[in-house]
LOGU-251971 format. One record per residue (C-alpha): residue in one letter; x, y, z. Coordinates in steps of 0.2 Angstrom, whole numbers, plus 5000, padded with zeros to 4 digits. Layout:
N
AXYZ
...
***
This chain:
193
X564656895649
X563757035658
X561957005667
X560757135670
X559357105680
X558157175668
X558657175649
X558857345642
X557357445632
X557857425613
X557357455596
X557457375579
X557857395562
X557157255550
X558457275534
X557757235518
X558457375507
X559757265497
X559257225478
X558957035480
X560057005464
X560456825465
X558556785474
X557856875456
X556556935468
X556257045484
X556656925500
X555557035511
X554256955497
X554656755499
X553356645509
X553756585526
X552956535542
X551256575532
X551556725529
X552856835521
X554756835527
X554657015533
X552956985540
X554156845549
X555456945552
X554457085561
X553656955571
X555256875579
X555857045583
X554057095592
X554156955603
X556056995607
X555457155613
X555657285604
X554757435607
X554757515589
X555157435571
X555557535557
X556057465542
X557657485528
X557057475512
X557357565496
X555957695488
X555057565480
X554757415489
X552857475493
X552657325505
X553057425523
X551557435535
X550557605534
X551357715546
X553057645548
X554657725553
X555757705535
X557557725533
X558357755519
X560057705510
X560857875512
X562457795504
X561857675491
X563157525489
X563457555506
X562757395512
X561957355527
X562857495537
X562157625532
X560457545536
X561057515552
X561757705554
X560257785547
X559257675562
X560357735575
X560057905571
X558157895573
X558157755586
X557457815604
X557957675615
X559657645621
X560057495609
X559457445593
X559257255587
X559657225570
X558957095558
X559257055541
X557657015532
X558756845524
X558856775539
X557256645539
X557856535553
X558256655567
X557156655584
X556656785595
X557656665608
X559256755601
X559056935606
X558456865622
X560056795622
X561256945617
X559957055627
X560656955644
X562457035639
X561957215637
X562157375647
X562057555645
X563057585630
X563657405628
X563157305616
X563257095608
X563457025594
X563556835588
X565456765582
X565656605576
X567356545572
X568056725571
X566856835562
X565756925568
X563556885563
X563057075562
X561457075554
X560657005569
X561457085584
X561057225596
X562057385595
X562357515608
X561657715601
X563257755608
X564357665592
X563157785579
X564657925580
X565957775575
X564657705562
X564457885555
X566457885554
X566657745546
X565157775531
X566157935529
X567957865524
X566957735514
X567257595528
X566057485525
X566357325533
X565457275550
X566757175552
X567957295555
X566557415564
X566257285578
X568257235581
X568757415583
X567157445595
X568157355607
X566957335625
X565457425617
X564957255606
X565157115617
X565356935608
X564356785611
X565056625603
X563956545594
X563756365597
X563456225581
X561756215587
X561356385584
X562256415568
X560656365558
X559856515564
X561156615552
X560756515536
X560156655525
X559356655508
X560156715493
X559756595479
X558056535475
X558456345478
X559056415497
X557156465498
X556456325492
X556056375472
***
């Protein structure tokens, strides 16, 4: 683990574009913490630190602040790289944090956490029993040529994105207390309904 003695300036992408198939409604949507998940969402990534937020969401989902930064799906059916791709490409900080709009239980405490193992163009990423979490980790704006690479051979998986990144995405095991935090939301009765 790599310590800096300030955590690196960064950026985030909330991701929110996927089409909620099994939830039969838009996640961003669902209630929680007395609010809206996104409106959640955007807050655990505020008191991270992120400087700017955009948003990953598809034409229709009206829901995004006034004045946002919106990214979208260049590649439907991409998944959630090409969210994360088109965020690198407009991000102006050295890293960008990446949350998945599903993930109801994570805390800003995490990307503090990752934050602690990040340097210039070096960047974390949860891994519990081998796999990788990817949708809420923090990425180096150095990996956007590899990400670019991989959307353009039709690689989609983050999975393999991350492993071949070698030293750019530095792993921090997750421990059983913290795997809560990666619970997400895909069925109504996982949201309470």
């Amino acid at each position: 683990m790599r310590l800096m003695s300030a955590p690196p300036a960064f950026a985030a992408v909330l991701l929110a574009a996927g089409l909620s198939v099994r939830m039969g409604r838009d996640k961003a949507l669902l209630p929680a913490a007395g609010g809206l998940l996104w409106q959640r969402q955007v807050e655990v990534l505020r008191t991270a630190g992120a400087r700017e937020i955009c948003f990953s969401v598809r034409p229709e989902q009206t829901w995004v602040p006034v004045g946002a930064t919106v990214v979208r799906d260049t590649a439907p059916g991409a998944g959630p790289l090409v969210g994360i791709v088109s965020a690198l490409a407009v991000c102006r900080e050295p890293h960008l944090a990446v949350l998945a709009v599903d993930l109801p239980r994570m805390e800003p405490a995490w990307f503090k956490q990752l934050l602690a193992c990040c340097a210039p163009g070096i960047g974390a990423v949860g891994r519990r029993n081998g796999f990788y979490e990817p949708l809420a980790a923090i990425y180096p704006r150095e990996l956007l040529p590899a990400a670019e690479a991989a959307l353009a051979r039709g690689e989609y998986s983050l999975q393999r994105l991350i492993a071949a990144a070698g030293e750019r995405m530095i792993p921090v095991e997750i421990s059983d207390a913290e795997a809560v935090r990666f619970e997400n939301w895909n069925e109504p009765s996982e949201a309470g309904f």
